[in-house]
C-alpha positions as protocol buffer text, in pm:
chain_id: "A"
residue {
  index: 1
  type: UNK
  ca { x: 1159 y: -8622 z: -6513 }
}
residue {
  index: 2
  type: UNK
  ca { x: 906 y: -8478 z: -6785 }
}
residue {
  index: 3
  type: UNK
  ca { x: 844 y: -8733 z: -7077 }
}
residue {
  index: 4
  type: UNK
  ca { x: 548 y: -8763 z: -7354 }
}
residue {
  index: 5
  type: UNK
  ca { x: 358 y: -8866 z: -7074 }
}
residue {
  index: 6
  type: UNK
  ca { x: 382 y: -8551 z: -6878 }
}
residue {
  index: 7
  type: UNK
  ca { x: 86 y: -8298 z: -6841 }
}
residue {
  index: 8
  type: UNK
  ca { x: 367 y: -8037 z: -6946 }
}
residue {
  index: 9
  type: UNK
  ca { x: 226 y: -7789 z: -7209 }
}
residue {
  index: 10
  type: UNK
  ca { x: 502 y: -7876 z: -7506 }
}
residue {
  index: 11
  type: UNK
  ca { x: 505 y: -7547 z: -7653 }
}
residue {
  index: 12
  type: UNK
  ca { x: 847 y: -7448 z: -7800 }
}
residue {
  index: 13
  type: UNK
  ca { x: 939 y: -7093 z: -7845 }
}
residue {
  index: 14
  type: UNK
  ca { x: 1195 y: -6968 z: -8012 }
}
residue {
  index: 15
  type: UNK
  ca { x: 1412 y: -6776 z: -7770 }
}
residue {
  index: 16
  type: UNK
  ca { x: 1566 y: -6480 z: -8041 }
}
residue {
  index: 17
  type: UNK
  ca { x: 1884 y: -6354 z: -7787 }
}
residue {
  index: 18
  type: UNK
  ca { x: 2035 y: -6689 z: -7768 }
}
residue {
  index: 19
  type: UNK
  ca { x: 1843 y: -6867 z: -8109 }
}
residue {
  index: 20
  type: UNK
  ca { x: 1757 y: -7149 z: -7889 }
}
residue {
  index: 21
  type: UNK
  ca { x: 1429 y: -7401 z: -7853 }
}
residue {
  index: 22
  type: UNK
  ca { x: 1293 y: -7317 z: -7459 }
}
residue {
  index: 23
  type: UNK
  ca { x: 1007 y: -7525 z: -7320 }
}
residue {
  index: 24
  type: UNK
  ca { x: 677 y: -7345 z: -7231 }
}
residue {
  index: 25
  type: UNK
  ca { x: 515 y: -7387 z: -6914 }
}
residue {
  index: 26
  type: UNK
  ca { x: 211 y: -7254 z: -6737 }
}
residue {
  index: 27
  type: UNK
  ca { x: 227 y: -7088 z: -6398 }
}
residue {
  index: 28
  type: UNK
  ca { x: 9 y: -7369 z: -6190 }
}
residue {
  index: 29
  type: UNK
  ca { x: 200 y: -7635 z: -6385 }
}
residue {
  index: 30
  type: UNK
  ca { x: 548 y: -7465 z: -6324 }
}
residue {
  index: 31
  type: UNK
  ca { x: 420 y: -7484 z: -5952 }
}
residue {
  index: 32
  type: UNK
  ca { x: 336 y: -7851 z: -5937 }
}
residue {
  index: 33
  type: UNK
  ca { x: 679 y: -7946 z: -6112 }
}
residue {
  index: 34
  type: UNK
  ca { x: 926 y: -7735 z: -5938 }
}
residue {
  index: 35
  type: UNK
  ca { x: 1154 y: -7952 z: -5861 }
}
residue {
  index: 36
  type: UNK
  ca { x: 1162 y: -8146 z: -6203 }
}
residue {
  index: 37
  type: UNK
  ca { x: 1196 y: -7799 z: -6369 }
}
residue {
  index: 38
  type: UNK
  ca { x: 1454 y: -7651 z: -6138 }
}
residue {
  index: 39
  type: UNK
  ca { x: 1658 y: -8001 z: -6272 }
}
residue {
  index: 40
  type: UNK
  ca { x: 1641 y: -7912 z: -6627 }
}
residue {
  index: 41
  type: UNK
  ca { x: 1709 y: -7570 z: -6564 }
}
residue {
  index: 42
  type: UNK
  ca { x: 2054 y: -7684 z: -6414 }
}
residue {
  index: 43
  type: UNK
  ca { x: 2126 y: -7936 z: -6705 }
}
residue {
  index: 44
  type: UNK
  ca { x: 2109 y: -7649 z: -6934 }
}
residue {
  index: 45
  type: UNK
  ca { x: 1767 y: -7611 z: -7042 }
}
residue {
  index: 46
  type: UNK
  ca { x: 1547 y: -7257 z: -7087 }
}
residue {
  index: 47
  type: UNK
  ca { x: 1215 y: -7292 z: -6949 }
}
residue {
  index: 48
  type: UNK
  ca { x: 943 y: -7003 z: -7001 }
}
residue {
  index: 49
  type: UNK
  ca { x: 644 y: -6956 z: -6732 }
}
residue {
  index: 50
  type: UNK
  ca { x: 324 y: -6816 z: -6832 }
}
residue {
  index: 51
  type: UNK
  ca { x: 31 y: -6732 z: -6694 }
}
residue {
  index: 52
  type: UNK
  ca { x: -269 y: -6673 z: -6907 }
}
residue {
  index: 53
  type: UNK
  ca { x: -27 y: -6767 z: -7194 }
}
residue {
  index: 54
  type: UNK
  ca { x: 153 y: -6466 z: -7175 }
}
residue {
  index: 55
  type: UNK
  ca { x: 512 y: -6453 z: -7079 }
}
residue {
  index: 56
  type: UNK
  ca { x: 571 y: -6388 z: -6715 }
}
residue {
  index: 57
  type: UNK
  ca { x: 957 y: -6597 z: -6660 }
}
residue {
  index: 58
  type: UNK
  ca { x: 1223 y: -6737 z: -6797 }
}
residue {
  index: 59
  type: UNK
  ca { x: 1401 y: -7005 z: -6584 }
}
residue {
  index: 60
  type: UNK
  ca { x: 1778 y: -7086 z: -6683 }
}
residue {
  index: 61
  type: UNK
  ca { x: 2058 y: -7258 z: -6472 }
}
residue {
  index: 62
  type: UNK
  ca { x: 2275 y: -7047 z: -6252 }
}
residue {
  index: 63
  type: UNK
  ca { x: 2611 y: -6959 z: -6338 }
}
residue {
  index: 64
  type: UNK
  ca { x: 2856 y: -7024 z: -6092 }
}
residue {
  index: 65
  type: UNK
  ca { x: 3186 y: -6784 z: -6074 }
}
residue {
  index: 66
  type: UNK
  ca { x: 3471 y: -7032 z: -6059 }
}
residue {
  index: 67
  type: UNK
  ca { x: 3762 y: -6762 z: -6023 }
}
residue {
  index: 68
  type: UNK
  ca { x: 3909 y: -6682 z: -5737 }
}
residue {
  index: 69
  type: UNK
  ca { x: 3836 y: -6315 z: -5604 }
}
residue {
  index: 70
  type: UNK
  ca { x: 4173 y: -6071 z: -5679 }
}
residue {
  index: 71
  type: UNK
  ca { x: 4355 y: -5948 z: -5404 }
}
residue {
  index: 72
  type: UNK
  ca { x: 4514 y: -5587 z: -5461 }
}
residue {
  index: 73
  type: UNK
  ca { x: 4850 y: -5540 z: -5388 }
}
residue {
  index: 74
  type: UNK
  ca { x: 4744 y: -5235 z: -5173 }
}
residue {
  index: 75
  type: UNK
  ca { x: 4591 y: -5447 z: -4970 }
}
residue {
  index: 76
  type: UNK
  ca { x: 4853 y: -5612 z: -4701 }
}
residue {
  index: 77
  type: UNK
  ca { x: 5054 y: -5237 z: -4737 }
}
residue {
  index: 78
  type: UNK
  ca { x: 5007 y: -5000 z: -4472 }
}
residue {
  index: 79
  type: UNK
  ca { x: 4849 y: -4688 z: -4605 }
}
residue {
  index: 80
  type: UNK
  ca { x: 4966 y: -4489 z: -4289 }
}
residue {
  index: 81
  type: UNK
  ca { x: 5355 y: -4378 z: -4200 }
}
């Protein structure tokens, strides 16, 4: 997990779509941590990759579509008499 003793840039930007803190993260550090990041990224937690210090990614948890898929009512009926 990343703590204070992490080599982690610990820039903060302010992400203005959703008015939340993300972390900041350069590309060959992003690359080392993968793992760690893809974790925080699935707890909830915006990460932005750079390279250069310019903005190249945003990493974010997926959202997963709990609903079941509709069935039409067409479906099961033949079409053809």
């Amino acid at each position: 997990m990343l703590g204070p003793t992490s080599c982690v840039r610990h820039d903060l930007a302010l992400d203005l779509q959703s008015s939340r803190v993300m972390l900041t993260v350069g590309l060959t550090e992003a690359k080392r941590r993968f793992e760690e990041l893809v974790e925080l990224a699935v707890q909830g937690e915006r990460i932005r990759i750079t390279r250069y210090g310019k903005p190249k990614a945003d990493m974010v948890g997926a959202q997963t579509n709990r609903r079941k898929p509709r069935v039409s009512k067409k479906a099961g009926k033949d079409s053809r008499k």
